[in-house]
C-alpha positions in Angstrom: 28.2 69.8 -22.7 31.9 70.9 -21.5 34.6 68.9 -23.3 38.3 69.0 -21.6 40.7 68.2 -24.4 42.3 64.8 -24.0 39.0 63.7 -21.7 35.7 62.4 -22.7 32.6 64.8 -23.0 32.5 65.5 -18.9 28.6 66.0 -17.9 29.5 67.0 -14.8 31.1 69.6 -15.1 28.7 71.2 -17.8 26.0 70.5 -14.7 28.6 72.5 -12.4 29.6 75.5 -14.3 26.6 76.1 -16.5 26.2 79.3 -14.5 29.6 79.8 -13.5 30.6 80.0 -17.2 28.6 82.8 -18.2 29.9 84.9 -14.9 33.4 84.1 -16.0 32.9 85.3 -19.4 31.6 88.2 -18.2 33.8 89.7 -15.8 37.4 88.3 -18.1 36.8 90.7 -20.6 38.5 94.3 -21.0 41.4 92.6 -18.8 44.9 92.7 -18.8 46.5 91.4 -16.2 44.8 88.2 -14.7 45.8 85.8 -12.0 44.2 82.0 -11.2 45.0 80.4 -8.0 44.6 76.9 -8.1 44.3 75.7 -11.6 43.2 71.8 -11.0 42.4 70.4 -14.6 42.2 74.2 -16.7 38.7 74.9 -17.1 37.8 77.7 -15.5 41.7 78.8 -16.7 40.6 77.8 -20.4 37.2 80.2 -19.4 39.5 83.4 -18.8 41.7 82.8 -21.6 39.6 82.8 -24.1 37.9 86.0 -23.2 40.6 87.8 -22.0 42.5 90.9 -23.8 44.4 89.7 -26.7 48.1 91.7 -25.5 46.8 89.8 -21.7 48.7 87.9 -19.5 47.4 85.2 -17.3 49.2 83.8 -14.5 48.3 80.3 -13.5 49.5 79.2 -10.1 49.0 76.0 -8.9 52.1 73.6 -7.6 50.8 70.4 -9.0 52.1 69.0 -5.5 49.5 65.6 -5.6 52.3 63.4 -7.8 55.0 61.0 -6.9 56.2 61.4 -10.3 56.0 64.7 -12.0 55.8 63.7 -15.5 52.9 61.5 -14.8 50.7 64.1 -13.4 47.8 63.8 -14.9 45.8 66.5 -13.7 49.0 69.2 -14.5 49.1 67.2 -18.1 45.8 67.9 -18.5 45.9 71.3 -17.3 48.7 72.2 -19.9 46.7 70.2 -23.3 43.3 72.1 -22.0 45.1 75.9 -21.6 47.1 75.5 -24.6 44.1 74.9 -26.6 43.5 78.3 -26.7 46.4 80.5 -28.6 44.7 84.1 -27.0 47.0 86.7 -25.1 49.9 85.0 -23.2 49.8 82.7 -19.9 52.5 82.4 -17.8 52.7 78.8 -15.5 53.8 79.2 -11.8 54.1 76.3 -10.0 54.8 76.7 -6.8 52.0 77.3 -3.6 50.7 80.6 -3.7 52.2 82.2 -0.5 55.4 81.2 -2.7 53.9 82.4 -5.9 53.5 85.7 -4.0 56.7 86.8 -2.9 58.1 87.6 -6.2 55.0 89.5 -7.4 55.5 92.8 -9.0 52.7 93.6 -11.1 49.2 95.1 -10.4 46.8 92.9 -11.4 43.1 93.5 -13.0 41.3 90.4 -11.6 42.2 87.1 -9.2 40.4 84.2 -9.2 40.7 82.5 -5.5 40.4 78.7 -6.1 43.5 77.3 -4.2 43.7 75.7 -0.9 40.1 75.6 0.4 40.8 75.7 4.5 39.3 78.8 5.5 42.6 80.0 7.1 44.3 79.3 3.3 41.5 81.4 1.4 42.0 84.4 3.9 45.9 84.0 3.5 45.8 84.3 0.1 43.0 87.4 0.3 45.7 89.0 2.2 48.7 88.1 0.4 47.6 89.2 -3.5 44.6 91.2 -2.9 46.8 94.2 -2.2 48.0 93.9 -6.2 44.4 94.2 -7.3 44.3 98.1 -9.1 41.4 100.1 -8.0 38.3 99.5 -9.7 39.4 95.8 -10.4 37.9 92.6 -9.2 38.2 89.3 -7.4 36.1 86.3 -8.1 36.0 83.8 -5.5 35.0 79.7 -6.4 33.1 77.4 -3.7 32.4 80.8 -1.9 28.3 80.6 -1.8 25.6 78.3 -0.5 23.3 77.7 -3.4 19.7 76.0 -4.2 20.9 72.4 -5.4 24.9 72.9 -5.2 27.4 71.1 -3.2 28.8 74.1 -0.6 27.8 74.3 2.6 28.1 77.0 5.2 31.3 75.3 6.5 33.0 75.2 3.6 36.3 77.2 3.9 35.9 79.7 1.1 31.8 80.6 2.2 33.3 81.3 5.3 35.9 83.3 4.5 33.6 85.6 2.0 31.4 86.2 4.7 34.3 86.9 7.3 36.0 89.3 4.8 33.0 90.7 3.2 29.2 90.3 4.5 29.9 90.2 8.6 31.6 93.4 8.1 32.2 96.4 5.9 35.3 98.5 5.2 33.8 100.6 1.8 36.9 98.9 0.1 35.9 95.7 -1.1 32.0 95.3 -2.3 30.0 92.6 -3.8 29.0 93.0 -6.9 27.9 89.6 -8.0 27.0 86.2 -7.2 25.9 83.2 -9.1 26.2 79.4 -8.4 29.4 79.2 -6.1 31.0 82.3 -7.4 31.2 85.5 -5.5 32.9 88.4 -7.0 34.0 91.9 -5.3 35.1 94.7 -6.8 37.5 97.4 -5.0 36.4 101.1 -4.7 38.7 103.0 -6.5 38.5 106.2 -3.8 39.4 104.2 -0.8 42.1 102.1 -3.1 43.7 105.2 -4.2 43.3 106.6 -0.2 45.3 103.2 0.6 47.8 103.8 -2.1 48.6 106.8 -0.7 49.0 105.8 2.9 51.3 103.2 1.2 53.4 105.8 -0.2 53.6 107.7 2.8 55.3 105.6 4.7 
């Protein structure tokens, strides 16, 4: 069973991520330079912590917007007590929306995980807006992004539609799946054709 410091034992989420965990766990290690958008309560930011590089840095961006009163936000207070738990590499808070987050970004980064805003028009802004950070060979990991036996997205969810938008209804040889599991769809950028974009890039 998944326990959030400063909550009860949740069941529910050990029934929702019992497969996502695993994936997570997988695909955070050997990385560097990690990004989370939309960090709700910690866990799956708690999930790449742990496993992450120990000289990493996670960014965790998430506005904590649903609050009259800052101080009493429980799911950013939450957020904070669960991420902290875990002394590993370095994490760095931005809260702010992630087309804000994204205008000051410098740094390539290793892997994304798209959780923020889950309109279909918001998941495909922020593809646009940070995937071009992602170094070649790294990854993305997209949440509520597949239709699965027994799970709770449907084909109309925002993020399933934008996956299959960006990456099943058509094909540039940039982006590939390489994975999927329970909601969680991750793609992994071609170095050639990263390094061929680079270039163009630099052209110009």
């Amino acid at each position: 069973m998944l326990c959030v410091p400063g909550w009860a034992c949740a069941p529910q989420w050990a029934s929702i991520l019992q497969w996502s965990m695993p994936l997570l766990c997988v695909w955070r290690a050997g990385h560097s330079r990690l990004v989370e958008i939309g960090v709700a309560e910690g866990v799956s930011a708690i999930a790449l912590r742990e496993g992450m590089n120990a000289d990493a840095t996670l960014w965790l961006v998430d506005p904590f917007h649903l609050s009259r009163v800052r101080a009493l936000n429980f799911t950013r207070r939450v957020a904070r007590r669960t991420v902290k738990s875990c002394g590993n590499g370095t994490v760095a808070w931005i809260e702010k929306f992630s087309q804000d987050a994204v205008a000051s970004r410098k740094e390539p980064i290793d892997l994304p995980l798209i959780d923020g805003d889950h309109l279909e028009k918001s998941v495909l802004r922020d593809w646009q807006e940070w995937s071009r950070f992602i170094r070649a060979g790294g990854v993305a990991i997209f949440h509520d992004a597949r239709v699965f036996a027994e799970g709770w997205c449907t084909p109309e969810y925002g993020p399933v539609k934008a996956v299959d938008h960006l990456f099943r209804s058509t094909s540039s040889g940039e982006w590939t799946i390489i994975e999927e599991i329970d909601s969680l769809v991750v793609v992994q950028r071609s170095e050639s054709a990263a390094r061929n974009a680079e270039t163009v890039l630099a052209s110009r």
